[in-house]
N, C-alpha and C positions, 0 to 999 in steps of 0.2 A: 662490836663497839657498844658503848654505853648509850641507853635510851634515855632521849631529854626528858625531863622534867613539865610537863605542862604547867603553863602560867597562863593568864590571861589574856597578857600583853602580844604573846605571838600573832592575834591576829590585831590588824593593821585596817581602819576603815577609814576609808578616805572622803572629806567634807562633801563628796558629791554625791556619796552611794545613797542617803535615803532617795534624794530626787532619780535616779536612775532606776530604782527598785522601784519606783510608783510609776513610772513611766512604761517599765518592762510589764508591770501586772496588767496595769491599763491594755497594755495589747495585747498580752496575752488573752484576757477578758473578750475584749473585741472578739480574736479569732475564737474563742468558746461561744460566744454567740451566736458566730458565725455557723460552725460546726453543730451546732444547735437548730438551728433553721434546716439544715439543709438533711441530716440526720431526723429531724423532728424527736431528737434522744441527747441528753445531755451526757457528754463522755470527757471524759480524763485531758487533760493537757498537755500530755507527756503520757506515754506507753498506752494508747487506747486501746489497744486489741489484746485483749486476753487470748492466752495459748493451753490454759487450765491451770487449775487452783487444787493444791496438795494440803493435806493434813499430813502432820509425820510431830518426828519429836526430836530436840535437841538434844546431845547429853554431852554435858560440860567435863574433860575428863581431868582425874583426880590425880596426877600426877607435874601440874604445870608448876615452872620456876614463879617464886613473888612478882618478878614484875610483869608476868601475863595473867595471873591472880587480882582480876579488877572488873570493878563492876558486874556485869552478867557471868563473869567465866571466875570470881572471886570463890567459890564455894563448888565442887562438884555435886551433880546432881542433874535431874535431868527435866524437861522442860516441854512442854506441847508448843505445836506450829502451824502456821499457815502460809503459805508461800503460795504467790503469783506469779507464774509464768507470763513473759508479754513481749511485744514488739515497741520497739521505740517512738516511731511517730506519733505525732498529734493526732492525726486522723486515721482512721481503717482503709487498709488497703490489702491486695493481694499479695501471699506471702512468695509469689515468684518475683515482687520487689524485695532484694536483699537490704537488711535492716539489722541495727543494734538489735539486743534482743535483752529484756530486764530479767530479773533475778529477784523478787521483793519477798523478805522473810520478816514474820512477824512471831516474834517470841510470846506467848501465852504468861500473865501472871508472874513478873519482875516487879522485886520489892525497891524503893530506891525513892529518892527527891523527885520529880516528873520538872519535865523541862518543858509542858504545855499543859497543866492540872486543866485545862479547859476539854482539852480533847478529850477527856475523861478515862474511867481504865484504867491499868496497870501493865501494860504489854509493850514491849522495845520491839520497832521496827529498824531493821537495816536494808537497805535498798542498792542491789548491784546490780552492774552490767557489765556484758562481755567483754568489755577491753577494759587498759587498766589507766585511761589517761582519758576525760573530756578536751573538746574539738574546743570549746571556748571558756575557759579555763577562767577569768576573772570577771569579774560583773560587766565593765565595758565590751571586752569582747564578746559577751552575750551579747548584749543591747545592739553589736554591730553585725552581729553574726543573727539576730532572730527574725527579719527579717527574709533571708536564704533561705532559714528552716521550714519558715512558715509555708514558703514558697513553691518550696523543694516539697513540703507533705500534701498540700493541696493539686499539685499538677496532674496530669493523667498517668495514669501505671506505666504508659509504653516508654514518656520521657524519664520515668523515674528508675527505670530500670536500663535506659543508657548511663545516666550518669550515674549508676551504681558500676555499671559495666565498665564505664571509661576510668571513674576512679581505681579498680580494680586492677587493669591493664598497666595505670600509672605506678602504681604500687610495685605491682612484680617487677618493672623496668627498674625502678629507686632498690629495692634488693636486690635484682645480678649486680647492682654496679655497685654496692656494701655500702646502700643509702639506709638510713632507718624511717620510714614513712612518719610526718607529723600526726599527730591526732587527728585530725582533719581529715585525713587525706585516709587515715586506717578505720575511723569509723564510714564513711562513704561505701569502704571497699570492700563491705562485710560478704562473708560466703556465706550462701545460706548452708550453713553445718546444721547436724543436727543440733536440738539448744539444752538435749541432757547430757552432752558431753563436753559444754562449754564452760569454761571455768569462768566465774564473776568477780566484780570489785566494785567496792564501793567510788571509786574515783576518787570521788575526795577528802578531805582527812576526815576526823573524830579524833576527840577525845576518848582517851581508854585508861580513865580513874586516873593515874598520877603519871600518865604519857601521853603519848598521840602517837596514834594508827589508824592503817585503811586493813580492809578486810578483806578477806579473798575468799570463796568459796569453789574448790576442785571435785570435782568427779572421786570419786575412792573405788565404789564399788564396782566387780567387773562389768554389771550389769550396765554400767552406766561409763564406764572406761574406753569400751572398745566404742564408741557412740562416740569419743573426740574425733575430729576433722574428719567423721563421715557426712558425706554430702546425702542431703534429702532429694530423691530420684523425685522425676515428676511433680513437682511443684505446681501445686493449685490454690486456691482464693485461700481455705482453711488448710492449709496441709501440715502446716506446727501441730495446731492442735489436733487433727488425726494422729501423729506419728506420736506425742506425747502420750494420745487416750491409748493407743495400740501396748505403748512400753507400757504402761501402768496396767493395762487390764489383766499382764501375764508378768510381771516384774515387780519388783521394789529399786527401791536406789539410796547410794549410803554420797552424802559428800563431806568432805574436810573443811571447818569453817578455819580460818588462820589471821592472823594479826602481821604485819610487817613495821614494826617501832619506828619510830623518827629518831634518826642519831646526829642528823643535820641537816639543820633548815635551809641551809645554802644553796641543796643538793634536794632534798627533800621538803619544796615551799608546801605551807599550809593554803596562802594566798593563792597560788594558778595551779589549779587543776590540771590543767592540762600537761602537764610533766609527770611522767609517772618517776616513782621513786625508784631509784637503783637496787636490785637484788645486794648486789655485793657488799652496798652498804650496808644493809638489814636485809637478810631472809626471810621469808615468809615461814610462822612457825605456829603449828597445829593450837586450835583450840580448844574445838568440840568436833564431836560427829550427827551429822544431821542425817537421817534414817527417814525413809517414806513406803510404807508396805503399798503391796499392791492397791488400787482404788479407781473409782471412777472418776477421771479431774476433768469432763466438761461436759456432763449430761445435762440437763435447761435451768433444774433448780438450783445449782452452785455453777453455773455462770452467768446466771441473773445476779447473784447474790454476791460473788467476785467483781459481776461488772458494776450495778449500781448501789450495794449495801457497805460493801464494804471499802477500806481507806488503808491507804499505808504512807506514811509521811515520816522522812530522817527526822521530826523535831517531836516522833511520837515516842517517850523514852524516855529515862531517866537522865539526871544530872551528869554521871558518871563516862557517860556517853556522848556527849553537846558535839554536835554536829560542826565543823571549823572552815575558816575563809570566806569568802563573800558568796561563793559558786550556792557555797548550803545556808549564808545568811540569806539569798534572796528566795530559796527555796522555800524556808520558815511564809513570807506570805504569799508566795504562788502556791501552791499546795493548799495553805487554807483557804484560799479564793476556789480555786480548784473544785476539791470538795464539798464546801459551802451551795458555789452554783451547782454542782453535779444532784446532788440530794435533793434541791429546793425543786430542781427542775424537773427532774425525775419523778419527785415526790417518794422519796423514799427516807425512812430512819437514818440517821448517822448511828451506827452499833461498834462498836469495839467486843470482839466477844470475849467473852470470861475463860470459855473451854473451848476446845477445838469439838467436839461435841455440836456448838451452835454454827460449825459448818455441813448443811445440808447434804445427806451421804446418797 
């Protein structure tokens, strides 16, 4: 099918979103606070536990049709990278709590308009996770749904890993009977797989130069193939980031970044995230290859420097690329709340690096 045309107008913001978006920061704030005190370490909002942090490099390949020919992927050529491995919660917790698990790639030196010239830089950040649809999908149902989250990340391990478990059980019951689990209900129910065999998504849309698209990054190499829907044995406090340091100390890994076009907004809303978009309407279709040689991703000076120097934010990026729907409008100032407190508190630079070089090897 033919891919829309981006316009403006597709997103739709409704008279009440600024006051809901300063209502959401506000507590978001609070609980950073909170997790400040209690941590005596200012940490992240969203994905706090780092699982290691890769250099590798992009390369855009030279054979795409014009309308995947945009923005970052307009020119073949290839690209240096930084990518963060993480866990989804607000807070740290033990990885024998099953958890989304994030995906955040930061492309090195992209020429282009900047869609936040304040962040400073030249570097396009894209941010995914393991499933392909958010649990709350519109600005309200965050604001009604943050609450839970906050709740749900702050509890003790033992409760949080029943209601990983019960959601789990619900799931498998909704599939024998050819149910398809909501978003909700599928990120709850995460297994702990291993997370280099997990494919990621941006969740929700982007602009991609004269369309819109979500991104998906797959697994390619075998290295990192046979690693889908294997379960990590023996689960302990750090055990991602062990099983991560282990592949990388004696591995590389290659994965498939791809684009999936909007052919219809009907079917494929920009506004709720939470819907993921139909294969059959639009396939997901190759863009670049992301390549990571072997390395060390979490010895003390590059996960210092993963945890409190560095930043990855959807609205860090070029024009070409604008982030769409409310889910990534309200992202734009939690994020730079986010990181603002994270640094001030910490005491450390806000750096955007030039080269992947200025990650400590």
């Amino acid at each position: 099918m033919t891919p829309l045309p981006y316009t403006p107008d597709i997103e739709v913001i409704d008279a009440e979103e600024s006051a809901l978006i300063t209502e959401i920061v506000e507590q978001m704030a609070t609980q950073s606070r909170c997790a400040f005190e209690r941590h005596r370490h200012a940490i992240r909002d969203a994905h706090a536990k780092s699982n290691g942090l890769l250099k590798g490099e992009l390369t855009i390949h030279d054979d795409l049709p014009a309308e995947l020919r945009q923005g970052v992927f307009a020119r073949p050529g290839t690209y240096q990278v930084v990518a963060r491995l993480s866990s989804a919660p607000s807070d740290i917790h033990s990885d024998k709590i099953p958890a989304a698990r994030g995906f955040a790639l930061k492309i090195i030196g992209v020429d282009g308009e900047r869609l936040a010239p304040e962040i400073g830089g030249n570097n396009q950040d894209f941010l995914m996770v393991n499933f392909p649809a958010l649990a709350f999908g519109t600005i309200p149902k965050y604001k009604r749904m943050l609450t839970l989250l906050e709740a749900n990340s702050h509890a003790p391990d033992t409760f949080q890993r029943l209601v990983a478990g019960t959601a789990h059980g619900a799931k498998q019951v909704l599939e024998s009977l050819g149910g398809t689990p909501g978003a909700t209900l599928d990120g709850l129910a995460r297994d702990n797989h291993h997370p280099l065999g997990e494919t990621y998504h941006t969740q929700a849309a982007i602009r991609f130069g004269d369309y819109i698209a979500k991104l998906a990054l797959q697994p390619a190499s075998d290295a990192v193939r046979r690693l889908t829907g294997q379960p990590v044995d023996d689960v302990g406090y750090a055990t991602l980031r062990d099983v991560i340091s282990d592949h990388f100390a004696q591995h590389g890994a290659e994965y498939t970044l791809s684009a999936q076009l909007c052919t219809d907004l009907a079917r494929m809303p920009v506004e709720d995230a939470a819907i993921a978009w139909p294969e059959e309407l639009s396939p997901h279709r190759p863009l670049a290859t992301l390549r990571f040689a072997p390395q060390s991703t979490a010895h003390p000076a590059r996960q210092v420097y993963g945890d409190d120097v560095l930043s990855f934010n959807p609205w860090n990026g070029v024009t070409a690329h604008q982030p769409l729907g409310g889910i990534m409008r309200i992202r734009r100032a939690a994020y730079e709340r986010s990181t603002a407190f994270r640094h001030s508190m910490n005491a450390q630079p806000r750096v955007e690096p030039s080269q992947s070089s200025d990650i400590p090897d």
